[in-house]
mmCIF file of the C-alpha atoms, coordinates in Angstrom:
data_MODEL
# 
_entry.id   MODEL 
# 
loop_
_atom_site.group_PDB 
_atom_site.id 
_atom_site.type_symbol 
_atom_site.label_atom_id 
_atom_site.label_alt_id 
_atom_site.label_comp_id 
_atom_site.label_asym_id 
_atom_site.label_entity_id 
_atom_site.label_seq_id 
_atom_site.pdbx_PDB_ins_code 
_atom_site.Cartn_x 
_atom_site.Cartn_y 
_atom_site.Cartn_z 
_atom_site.occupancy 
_atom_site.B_iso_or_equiv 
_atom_site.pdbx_formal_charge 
_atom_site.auth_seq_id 
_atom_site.auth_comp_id 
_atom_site.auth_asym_id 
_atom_site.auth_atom_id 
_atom_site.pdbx_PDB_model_num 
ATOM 1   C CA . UNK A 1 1   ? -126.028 25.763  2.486  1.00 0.00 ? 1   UNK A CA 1 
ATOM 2   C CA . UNK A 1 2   ? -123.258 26.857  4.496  1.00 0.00 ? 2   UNK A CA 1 
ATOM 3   C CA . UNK A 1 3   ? -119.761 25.629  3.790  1.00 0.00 ? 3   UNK A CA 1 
ATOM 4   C CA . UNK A 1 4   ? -117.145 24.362  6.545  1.00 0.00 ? 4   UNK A CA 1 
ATOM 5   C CA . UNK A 1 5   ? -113.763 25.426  6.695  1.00 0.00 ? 5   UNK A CA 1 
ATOM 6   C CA . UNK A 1 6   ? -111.546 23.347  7.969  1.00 0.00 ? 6   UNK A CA 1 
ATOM 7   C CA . UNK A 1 7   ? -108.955 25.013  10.567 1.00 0.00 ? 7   UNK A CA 1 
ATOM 8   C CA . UNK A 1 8   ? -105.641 24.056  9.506  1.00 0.00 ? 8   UNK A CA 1 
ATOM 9   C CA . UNK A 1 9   ? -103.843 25.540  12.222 1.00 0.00 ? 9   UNK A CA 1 
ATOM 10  C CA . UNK A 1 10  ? -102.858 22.770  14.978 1.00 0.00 ? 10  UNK A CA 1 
ATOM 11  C CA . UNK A 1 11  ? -101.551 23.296  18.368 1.00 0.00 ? 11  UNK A CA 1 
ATOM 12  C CA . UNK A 1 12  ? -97.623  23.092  19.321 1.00 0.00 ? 12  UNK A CA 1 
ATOM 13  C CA . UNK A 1 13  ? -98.696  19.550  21.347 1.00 0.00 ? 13  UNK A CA 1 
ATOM 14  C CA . UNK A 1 14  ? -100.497 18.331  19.081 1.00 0.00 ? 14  UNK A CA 1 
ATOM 15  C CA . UNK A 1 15  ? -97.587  18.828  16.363 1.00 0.00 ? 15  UNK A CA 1 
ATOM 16  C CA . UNK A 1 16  ? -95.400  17.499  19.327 1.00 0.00 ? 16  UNK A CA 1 
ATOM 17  C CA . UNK A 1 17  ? -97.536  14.394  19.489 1.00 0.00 ? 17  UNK A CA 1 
ATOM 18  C CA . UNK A 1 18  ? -97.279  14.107  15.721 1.00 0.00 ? 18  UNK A CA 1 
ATOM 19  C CA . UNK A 1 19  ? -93.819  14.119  15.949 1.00 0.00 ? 19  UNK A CA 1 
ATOM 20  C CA . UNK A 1 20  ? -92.822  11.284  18.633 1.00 0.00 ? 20  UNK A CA 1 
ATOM 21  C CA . UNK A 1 21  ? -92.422  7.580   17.638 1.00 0.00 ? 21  UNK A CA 1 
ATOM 22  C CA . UNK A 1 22  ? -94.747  5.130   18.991 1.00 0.00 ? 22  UNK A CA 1 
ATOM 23  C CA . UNK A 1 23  ? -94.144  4.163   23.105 1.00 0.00 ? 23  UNK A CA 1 
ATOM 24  C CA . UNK A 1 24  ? -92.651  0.945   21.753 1.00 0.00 ? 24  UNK A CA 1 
ATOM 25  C CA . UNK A 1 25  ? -90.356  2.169   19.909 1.00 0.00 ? 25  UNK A CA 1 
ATOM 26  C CA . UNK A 1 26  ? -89.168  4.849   22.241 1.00 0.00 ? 26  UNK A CA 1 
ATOM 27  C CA . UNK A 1 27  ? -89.296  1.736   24.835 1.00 0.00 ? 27  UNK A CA 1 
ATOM 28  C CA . UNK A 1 28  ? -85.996  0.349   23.228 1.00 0.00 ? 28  UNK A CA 1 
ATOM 29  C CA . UNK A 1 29  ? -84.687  4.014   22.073 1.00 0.00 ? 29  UNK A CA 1 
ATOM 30  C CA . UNK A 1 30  ? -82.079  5.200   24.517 1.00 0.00 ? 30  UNK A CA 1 
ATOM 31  C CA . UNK A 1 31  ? -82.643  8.180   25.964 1.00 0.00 ? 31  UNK A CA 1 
ATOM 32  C CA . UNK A 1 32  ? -85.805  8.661   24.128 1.00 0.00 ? 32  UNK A CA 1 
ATOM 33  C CA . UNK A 1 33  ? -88.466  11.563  25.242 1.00 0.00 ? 33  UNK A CA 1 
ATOM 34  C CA . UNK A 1 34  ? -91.294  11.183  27.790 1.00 0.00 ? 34  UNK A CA 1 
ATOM 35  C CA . UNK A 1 35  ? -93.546  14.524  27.751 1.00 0.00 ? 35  UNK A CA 1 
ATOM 36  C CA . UNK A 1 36  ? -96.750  12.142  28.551 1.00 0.00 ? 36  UNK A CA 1 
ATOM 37  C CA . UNK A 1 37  ? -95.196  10.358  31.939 1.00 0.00 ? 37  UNK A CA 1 
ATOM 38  C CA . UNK A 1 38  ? -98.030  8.052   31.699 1.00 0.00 ? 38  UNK A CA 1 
ATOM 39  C CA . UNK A 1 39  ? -96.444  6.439   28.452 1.00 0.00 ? 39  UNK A CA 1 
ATOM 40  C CA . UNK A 1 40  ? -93.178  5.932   30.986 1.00 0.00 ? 40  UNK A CA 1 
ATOM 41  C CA . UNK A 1 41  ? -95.008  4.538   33.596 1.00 0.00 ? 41  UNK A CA 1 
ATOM 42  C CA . UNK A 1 42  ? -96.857  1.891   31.274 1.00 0.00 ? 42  UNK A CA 1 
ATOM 43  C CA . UNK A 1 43  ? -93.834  0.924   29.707 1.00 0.00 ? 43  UNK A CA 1 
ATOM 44  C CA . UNK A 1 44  ? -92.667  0.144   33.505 1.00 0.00 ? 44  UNK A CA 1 
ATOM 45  C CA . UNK A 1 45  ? -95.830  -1.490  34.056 1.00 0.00 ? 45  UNK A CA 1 
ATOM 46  C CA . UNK A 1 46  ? -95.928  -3.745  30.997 1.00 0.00 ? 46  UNK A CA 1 
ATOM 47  C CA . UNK A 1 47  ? -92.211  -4.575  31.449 1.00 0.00 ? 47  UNK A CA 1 
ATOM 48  C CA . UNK A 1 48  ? -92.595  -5.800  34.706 1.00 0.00 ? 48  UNK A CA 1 
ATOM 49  C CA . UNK A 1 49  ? -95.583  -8.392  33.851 1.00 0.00 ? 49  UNK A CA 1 
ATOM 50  C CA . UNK A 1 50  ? -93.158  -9.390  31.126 1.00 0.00 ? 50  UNK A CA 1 
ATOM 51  C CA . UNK A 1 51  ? -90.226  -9.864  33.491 1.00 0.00 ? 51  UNK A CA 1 
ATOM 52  C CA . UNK A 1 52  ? -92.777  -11.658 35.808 1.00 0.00 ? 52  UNK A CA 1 
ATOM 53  C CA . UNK A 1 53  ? -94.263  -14.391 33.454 1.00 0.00 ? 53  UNK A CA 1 
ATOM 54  C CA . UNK A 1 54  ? -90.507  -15.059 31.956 1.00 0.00 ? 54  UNK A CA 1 
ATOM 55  C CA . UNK A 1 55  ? -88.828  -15.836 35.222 1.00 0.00 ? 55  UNK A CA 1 
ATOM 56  C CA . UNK A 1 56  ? -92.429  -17.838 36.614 1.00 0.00 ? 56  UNK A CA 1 
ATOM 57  C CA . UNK A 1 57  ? -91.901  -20.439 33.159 1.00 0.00 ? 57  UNK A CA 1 
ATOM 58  C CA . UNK A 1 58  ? -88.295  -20.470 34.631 1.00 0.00 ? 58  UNK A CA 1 
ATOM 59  C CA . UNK A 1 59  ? -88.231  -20.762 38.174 1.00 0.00 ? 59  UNK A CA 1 
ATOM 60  C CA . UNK A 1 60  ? -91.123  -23.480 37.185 1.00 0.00 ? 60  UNK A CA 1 
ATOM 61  C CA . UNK A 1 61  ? -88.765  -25.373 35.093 1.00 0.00 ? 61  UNK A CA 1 
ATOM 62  C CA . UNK A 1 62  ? -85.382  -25.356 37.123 1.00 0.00 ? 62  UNK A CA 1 
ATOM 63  C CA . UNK A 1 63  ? -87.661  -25.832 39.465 1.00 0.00 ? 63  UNK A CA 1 
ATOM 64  C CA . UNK A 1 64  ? -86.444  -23.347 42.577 1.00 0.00 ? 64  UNK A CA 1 
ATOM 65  C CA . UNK A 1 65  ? -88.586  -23.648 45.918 1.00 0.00 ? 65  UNK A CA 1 
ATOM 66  C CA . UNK A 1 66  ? -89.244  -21.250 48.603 1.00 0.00 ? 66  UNK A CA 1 
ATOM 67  C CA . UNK A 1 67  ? -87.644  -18.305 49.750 1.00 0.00 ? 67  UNK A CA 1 
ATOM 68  C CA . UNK A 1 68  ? -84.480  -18.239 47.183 1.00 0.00 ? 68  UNK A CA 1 
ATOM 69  C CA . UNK A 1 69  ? -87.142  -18.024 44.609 1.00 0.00 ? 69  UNK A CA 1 
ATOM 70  C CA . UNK A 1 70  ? -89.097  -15.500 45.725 1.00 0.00 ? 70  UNK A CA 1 
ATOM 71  C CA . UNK A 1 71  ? -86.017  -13.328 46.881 1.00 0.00 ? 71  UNK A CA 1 
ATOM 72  C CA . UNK A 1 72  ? -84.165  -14.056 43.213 1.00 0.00 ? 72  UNK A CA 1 
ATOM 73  C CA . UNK A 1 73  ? -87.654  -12.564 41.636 1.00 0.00 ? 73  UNK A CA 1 
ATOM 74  C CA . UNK A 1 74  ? -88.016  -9.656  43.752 1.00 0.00 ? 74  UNK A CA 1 
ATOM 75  C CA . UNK A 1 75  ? -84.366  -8.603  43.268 1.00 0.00 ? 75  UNK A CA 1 
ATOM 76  C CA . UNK A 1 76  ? -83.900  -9.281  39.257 1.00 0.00 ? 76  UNK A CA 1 
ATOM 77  C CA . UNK A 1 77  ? -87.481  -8.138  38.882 1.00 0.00 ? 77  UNK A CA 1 
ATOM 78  C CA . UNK A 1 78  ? -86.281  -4.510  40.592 1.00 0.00 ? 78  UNK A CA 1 
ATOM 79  C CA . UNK A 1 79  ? -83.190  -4.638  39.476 1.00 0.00 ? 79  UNK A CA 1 
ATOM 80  C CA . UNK A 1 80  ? -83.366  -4.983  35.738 1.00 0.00 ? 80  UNK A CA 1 
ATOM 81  C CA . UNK A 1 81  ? -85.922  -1.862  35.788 1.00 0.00 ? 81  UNK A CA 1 
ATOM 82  C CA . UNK A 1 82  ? -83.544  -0.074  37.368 1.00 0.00 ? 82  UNK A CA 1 
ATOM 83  C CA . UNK A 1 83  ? -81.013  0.069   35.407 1.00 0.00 ? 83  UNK A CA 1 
ATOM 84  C CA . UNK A 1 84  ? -83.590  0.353   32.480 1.00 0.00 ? 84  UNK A CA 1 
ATOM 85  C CA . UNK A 1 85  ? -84.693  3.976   34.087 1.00 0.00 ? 85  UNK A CA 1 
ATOM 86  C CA . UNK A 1 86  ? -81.288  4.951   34.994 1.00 0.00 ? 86  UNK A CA 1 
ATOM 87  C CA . UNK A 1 87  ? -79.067  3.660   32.781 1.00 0.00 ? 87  UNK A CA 1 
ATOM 88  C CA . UNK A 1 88  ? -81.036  2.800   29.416 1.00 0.00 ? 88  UNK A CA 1 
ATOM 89  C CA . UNK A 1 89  ? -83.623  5.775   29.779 1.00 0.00 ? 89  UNK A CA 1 
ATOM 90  C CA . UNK A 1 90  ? -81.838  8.113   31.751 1.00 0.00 ? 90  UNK A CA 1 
ATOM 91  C CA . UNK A 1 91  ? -84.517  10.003  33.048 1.00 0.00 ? 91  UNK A CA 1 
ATOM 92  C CA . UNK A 1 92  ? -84.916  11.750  36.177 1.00 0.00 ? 92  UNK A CA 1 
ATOM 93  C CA . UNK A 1 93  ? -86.766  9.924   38.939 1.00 0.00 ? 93  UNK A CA 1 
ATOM 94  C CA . UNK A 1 94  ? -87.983  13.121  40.673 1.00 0.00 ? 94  UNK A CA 1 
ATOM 95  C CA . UNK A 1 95  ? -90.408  13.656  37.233 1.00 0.00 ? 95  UNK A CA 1 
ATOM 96  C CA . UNK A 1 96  ? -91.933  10.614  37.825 1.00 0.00 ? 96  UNK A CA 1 
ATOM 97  C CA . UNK A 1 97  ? -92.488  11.121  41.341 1.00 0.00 ? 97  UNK A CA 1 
ATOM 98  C CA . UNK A 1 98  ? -89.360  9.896   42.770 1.00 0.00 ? 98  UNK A CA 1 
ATOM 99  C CA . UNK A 1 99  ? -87.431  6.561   42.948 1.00 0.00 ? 99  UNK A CA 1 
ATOM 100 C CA . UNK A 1 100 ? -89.643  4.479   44.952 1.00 0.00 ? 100 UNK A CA 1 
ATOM 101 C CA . UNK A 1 101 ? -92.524  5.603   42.868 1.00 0.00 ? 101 UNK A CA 1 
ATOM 102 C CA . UNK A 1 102 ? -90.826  3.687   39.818 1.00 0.00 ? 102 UNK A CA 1 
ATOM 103 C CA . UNK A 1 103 ? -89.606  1.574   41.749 1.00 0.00 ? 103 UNK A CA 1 
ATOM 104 C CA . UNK A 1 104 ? -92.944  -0.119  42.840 1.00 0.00 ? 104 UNK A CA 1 
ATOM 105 C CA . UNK A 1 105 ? -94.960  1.012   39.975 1.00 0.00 ? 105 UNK A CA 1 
ATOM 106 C CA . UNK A 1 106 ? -96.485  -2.229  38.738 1.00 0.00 ? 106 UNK A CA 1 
ATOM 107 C CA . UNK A 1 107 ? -94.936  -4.363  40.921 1.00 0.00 ? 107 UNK A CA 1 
ATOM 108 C CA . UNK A 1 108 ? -97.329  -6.332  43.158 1.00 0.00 ? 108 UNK A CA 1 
ATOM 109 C CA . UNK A 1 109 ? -99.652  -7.270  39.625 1.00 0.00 ? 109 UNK A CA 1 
ATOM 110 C CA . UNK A 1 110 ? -96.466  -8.654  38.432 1.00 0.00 ? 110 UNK A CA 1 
ATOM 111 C CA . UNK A 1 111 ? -95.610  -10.695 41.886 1.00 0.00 ? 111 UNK A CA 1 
ATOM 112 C CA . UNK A 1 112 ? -99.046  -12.218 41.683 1.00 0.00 ? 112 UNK A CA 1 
ATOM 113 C CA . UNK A 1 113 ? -98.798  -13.094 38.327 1.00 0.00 ? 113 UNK A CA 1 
ATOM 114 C CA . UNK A 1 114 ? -95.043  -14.512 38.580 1.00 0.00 ? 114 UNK A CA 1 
ATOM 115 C CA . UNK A 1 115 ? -96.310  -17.001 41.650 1.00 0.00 ? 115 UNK A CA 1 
ATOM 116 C CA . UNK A 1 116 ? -99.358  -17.904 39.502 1.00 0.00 ? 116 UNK A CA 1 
ATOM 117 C CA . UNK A 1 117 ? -97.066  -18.627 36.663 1.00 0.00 ? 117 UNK A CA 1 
ATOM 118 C CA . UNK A 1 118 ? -94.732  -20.463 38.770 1.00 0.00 ? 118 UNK A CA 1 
ATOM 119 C CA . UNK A 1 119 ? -96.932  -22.564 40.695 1.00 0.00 ? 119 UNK A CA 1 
ATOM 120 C CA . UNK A 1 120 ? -98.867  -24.216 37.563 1.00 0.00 ? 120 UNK A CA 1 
ATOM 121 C CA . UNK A 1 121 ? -95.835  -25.045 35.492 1.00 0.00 ? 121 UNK A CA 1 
ATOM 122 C CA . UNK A 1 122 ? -94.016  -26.484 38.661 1.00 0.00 ? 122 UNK A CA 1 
ATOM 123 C CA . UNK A 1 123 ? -97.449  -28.613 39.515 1.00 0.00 ? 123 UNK A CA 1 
ATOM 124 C CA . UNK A 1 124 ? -97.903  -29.418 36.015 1.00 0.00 ? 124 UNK A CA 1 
ATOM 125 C CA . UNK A 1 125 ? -93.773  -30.584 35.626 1.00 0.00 ? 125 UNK A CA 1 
ATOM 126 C CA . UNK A 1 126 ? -93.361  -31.849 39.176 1.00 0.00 ? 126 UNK A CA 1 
ATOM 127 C CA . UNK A 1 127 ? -96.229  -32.760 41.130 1.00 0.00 ? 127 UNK A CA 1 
ATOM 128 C CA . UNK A 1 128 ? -97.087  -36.508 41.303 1.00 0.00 ? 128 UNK A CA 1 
# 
């Protein structure tokens, strides 16, 4: 019977991995490390389908029509992750493939799901 040794010895990313907190946490750290910039990216992602189904319930409830509404969600909606990445984060745009790319990561999923979100609670409060 043959024993196994176990290989102790782990690999510098590995440890590195070992050694960062979880993506939520380093979601509301300041200035926290991004080695994996798919972790960034789905922290952009999730916080715009957030953003989205927060200002639908509003803009349902106040209830805002037409084109203000849209335009209101389209500008908070970018604005508020921009001055997450650039302020809050602080990282540089040009590792995650450039403004834009940040910019619009996410943000048509979270469009859709802000007019679905709007449009049932403003039929469900407002429609006769």
């Amino acid at each position: 019977m043959a024993l196994r040794r176990s290989n102790n010895k782990s690999t510098k990313a590995e440890d590195k991995e070992a050694e960062l907190p979880s993506i939520w946490l380093r979601a509301v750290t300041s200035q926290a490390p991004w080695p994996e910039k798919d972790d960034f990216l789905d922290v952009i992602y999730w916080t715009r389908q957030i953003i989205g189904i927060i200002l639908g319930i509003v803009w349902g409830i106040v209830p805002l029509k037409g084109f203000i509404g849209l335009a209101l969600f389209c500008a908070i909606n970018a604005g508020v992750l921009y001055i997450y990445f650039t302020s809050f984060q602080r990282v540089d745009e040009e590792d995650f493939g450039g403004l834009w790319e940040l910019t619009k990561e996410g943000f048509m999923s979270s469009f859709a799901l802000f007019l679905v979100v709007w449009i049932i609670i403003y039929s469900a409060l407002y429609f006769d």
